[in-house]
N, C-alpha and C positions, 0 to 999 in steps of 0.2 A: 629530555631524552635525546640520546645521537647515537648516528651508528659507529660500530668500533669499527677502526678502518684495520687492525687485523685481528684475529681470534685469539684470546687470551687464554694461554694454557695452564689449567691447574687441576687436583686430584682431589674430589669429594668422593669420599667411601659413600658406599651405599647396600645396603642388603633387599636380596630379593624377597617381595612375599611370596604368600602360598598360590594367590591366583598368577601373579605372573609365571611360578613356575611351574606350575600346571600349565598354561598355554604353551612355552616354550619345550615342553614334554612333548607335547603333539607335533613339533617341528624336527625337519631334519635335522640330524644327528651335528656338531657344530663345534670346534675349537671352541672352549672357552677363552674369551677375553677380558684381564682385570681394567682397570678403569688406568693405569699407570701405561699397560703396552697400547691402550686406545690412544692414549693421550700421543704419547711419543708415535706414534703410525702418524696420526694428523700432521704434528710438528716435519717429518718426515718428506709427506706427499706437500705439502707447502712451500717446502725449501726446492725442493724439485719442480715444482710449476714458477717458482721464483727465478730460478735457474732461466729459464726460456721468456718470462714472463716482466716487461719492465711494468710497476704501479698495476694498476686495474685490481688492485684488491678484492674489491667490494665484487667484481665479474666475479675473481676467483672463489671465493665465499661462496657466493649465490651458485655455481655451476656446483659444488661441493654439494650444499642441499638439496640441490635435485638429483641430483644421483642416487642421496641417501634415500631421498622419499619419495623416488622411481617415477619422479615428474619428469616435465620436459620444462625448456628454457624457449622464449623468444628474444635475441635479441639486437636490439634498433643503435644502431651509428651511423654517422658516415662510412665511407669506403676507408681503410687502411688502418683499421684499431685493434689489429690482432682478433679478430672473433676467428676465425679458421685456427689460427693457432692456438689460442688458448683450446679450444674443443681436443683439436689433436694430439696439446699435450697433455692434457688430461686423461686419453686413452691411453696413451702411453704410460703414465705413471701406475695405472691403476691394471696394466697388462690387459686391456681389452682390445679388440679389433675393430677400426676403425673404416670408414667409406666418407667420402663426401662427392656430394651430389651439386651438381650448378643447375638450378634452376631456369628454362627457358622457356619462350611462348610455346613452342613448338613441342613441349614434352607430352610426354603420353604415361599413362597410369602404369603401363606394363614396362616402364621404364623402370620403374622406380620399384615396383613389385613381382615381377616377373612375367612369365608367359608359359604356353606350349609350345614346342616343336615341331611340327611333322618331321619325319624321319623317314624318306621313301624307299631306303633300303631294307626297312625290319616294320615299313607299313604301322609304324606304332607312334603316339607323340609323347616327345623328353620334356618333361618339366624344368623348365633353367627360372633359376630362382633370381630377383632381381638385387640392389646393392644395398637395401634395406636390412638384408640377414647379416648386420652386425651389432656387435655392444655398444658403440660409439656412433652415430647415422649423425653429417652436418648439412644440411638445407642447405644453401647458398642462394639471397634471393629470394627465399620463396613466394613475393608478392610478385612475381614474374612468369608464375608458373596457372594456369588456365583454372579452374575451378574442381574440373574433374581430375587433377591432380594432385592438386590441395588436400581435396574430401579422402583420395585413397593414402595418402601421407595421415591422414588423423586418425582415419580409419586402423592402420597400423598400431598408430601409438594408443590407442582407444586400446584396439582387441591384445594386442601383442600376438599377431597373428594374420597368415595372409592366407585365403582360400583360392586356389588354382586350378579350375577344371574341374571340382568338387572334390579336391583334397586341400585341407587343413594342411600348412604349413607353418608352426610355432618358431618367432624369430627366437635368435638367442636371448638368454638371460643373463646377466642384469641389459636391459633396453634401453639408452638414454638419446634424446633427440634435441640437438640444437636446432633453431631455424634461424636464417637472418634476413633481415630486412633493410632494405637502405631509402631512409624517409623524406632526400633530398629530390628525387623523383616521382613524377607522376604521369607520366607519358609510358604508355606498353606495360603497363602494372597490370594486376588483377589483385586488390587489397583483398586483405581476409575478412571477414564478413564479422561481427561482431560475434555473433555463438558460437566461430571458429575457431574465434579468437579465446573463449574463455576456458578452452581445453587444455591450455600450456597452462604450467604451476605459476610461471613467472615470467613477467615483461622486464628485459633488465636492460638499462639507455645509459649507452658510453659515452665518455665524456673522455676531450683528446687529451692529452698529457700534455703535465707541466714542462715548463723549457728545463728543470733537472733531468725530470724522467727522457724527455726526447732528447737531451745528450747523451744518456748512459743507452736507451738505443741505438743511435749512434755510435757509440766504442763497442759493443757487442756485434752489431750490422758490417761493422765497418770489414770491408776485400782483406783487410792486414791482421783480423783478431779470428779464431775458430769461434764458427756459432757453437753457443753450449745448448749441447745435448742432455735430455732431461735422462735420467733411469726408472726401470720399476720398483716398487717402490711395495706394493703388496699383489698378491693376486686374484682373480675373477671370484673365486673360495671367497677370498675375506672379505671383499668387497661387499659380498651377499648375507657374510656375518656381521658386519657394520650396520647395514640396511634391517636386518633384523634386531641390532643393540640400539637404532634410533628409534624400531616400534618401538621400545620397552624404555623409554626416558618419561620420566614420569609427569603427568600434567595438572595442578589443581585446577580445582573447580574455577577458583577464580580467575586462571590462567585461562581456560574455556569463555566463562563468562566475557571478559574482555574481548578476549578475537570476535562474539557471537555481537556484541555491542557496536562495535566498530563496523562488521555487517549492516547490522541494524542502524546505522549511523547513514549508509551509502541511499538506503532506502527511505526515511521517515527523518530527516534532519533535522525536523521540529521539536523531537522528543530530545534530542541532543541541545540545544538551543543558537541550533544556528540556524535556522527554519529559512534564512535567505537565501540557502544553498538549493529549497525544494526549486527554484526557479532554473538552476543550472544544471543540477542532472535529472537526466531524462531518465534514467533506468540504474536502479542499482547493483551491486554483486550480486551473483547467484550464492548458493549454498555453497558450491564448490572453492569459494573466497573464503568458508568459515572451516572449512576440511583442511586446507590447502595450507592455511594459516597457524593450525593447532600443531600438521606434520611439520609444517617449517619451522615450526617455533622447537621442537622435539630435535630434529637433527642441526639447528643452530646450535640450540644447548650444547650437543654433544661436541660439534667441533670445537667450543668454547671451554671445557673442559667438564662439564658439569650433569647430571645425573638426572635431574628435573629443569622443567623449561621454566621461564620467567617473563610477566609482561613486557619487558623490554624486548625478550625475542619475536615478541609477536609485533611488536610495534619497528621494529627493524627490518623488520620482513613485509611490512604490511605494501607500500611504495611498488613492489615490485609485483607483487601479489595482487592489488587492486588496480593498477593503474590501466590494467588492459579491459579490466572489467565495467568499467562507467562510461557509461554513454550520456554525452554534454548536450545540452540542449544548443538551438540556434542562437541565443542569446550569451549562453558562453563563450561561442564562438564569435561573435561581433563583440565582446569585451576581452577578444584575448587570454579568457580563462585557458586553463589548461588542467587536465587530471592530476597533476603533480598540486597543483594549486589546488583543488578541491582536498588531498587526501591530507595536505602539513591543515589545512582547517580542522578536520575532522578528528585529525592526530591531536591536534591541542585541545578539543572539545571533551572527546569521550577520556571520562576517567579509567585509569586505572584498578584495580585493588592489591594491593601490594599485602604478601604474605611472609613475614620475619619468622622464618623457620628457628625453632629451639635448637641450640647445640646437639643435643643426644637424639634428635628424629633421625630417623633412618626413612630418606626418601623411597619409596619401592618404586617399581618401573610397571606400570600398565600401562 
């Protein structure tokens, strides 16, 4: 198995059954979308982040499914690999409202979430709401930023919700939160603590571009060429009817089993028969690695054009999804293992079950 380096567009008909549309009866009223104008929206918002975006593919993919399945992203490069712009052009394309925030020693909780006022003319205090109240929110840094700043940033993306004063303030919806981290540094950091850590959907680690990709930023970059400007492309509306057409892609049993394996793979490596791994990790995924993994695998499917998810989306996703979540023992660390190394083991260990759907099934969407 390998990852597609970009989403392959095609149209599987698919009809609803009775439970799925019973559930979607209980949901806000909603443009219908056929599987033909899904497909072309995607094709659409890609050409458009392509627009602004040289390579980094696989970012642009992975920042897609968290959107869809109202995760959040962390993710680790060096300094200069477009993470701020790719975030911003993504809000841009998808018509949402955008903030970004530079993470510093020196920040305060109420930076990021807001405050009261005193007001000594009208003796009363104004609630000013902080730069969190947006669809788009990018971190910058944020292992720079003190502890109790961090906790109320998660605490955000946790509740979708800031309480000030003893009023509830609900941020906008749809909520999506980039964070970055720059991993060549260690000096005036406050890294995130492991169970911090395992609250983002997805750890996703840049890699710099090839001497093509870095000449065509260059003739884009370059004082003599206009930078291209991305367009929107759909709005905050559909966006939130997409996120509801990825709950409803449908998942077999065996598609489950799989991601639930490969869990159980992180934790008990013995039953998988690589039992030499119990020596390397210290701790395995949580459950939110086998959650994480089913919705990733559901709005992969769809950007891929397809109506039902497939082990291969789970096993695509998986890297990104697990790799924040294992904690290596001291022994990993004096051999130079690394989490990427632990999960291509695990990937090749745990089976599959591969299910050859009949011509005339009609996938339905639960």
């Amino acid at each position: 198995m390998s990852d597609a380096d970009s989403p392959t567009i095609f149209f599987p008909p698919g009809d609803d059954d009775s439970a799925a549309a019973a559930a979607r009866a209980t949901q806000p009223a909603a443009v219908p979308m056929d599987d033909l104008k899904t497909a072309e929206t995607f094709e659409q918002i890609f050409f458009e982040l392509r627009k602004v975006m040289v390579g980094q593919t696989r970012l642009l993919e992975r920042l897609l499914v968290g959107v869809l399945c109202r995760g959040h992203c962390l993710l680790e490069s060096v300094p200069g690999l477009a993470k701020t712009l790719a975030a911003e052009t993504l809000a841009t394309v998808v018509g949402g409202s955008f903030a970004r925030i530079q993470f510093t020693p020196d920040l305060l909780p109420s930076d990021i979430v807001g405050t009261r006022i005193y007001r000594g003319s009208t003796e009363t205090f104004d609630v000013e709401l902080g730069p969190v109240f947006v669809n788009f929110l990018l971190t910058d840094e944020i292992n720079r930023a003190p502890a109790k700043v961090q906790s109320a940033l998660l605490e955000v993306m946790a509740e979708q919700q800031v309480t000030i004063g003893g009023v509830t303030h609900p941020v906008p919806a749809p909520f999506f939160v980039v964070a970055t981290q720059n991993p060549i540094e260690s000096e005036g950091v406050y890294n995130l603590p492991d169970a911090q850590r395992d609250r983002f959907m997805m750890k996703i680690v840049l890699d710099h571009p090839t001497a093509d990709e870095e000449l065509t930023i260059l003739d884009r970059m370059g004082v003599t060429t206009a930078v291209p400007v991305p367009e929107q492309v759909i709005s905050l509306e559909q966006l939130v009817q997409l996120q509801r057409r990825a709950d409803a892609v449908f998942v077999d049993r065996s598609v489950a089993q799989y991601a639930v394996d490969l869990v159980q793979c992180t934790r008990d490596p013995g039953r998988f028969n690589v039992g030499d791994l119990g020596d390397i990790v210290g701790l395995g995924a949580s459950p939110r690695a086998t959650i994480n993994l089913v919705r990733g695998a559901r709005a992969l499917a769809m950007l891929r054009g397809r109506t039902y998810a497939t082990p291969q989306d789970v096993f695509d996703l998986a890297p990104e999804i697990l790799r924040h979540r294992l904690l290596l023992t001291y022994d990993a660390l004096a051999q130079d293992v690394t989490t990427d190394d632990v999960i291509n083991r695990m990937l090749a260990a745990v089976p599959a079950h591969w299910v050859s759907p009949k011509p005339n099934d009609a996938f339905s969407r639960s």
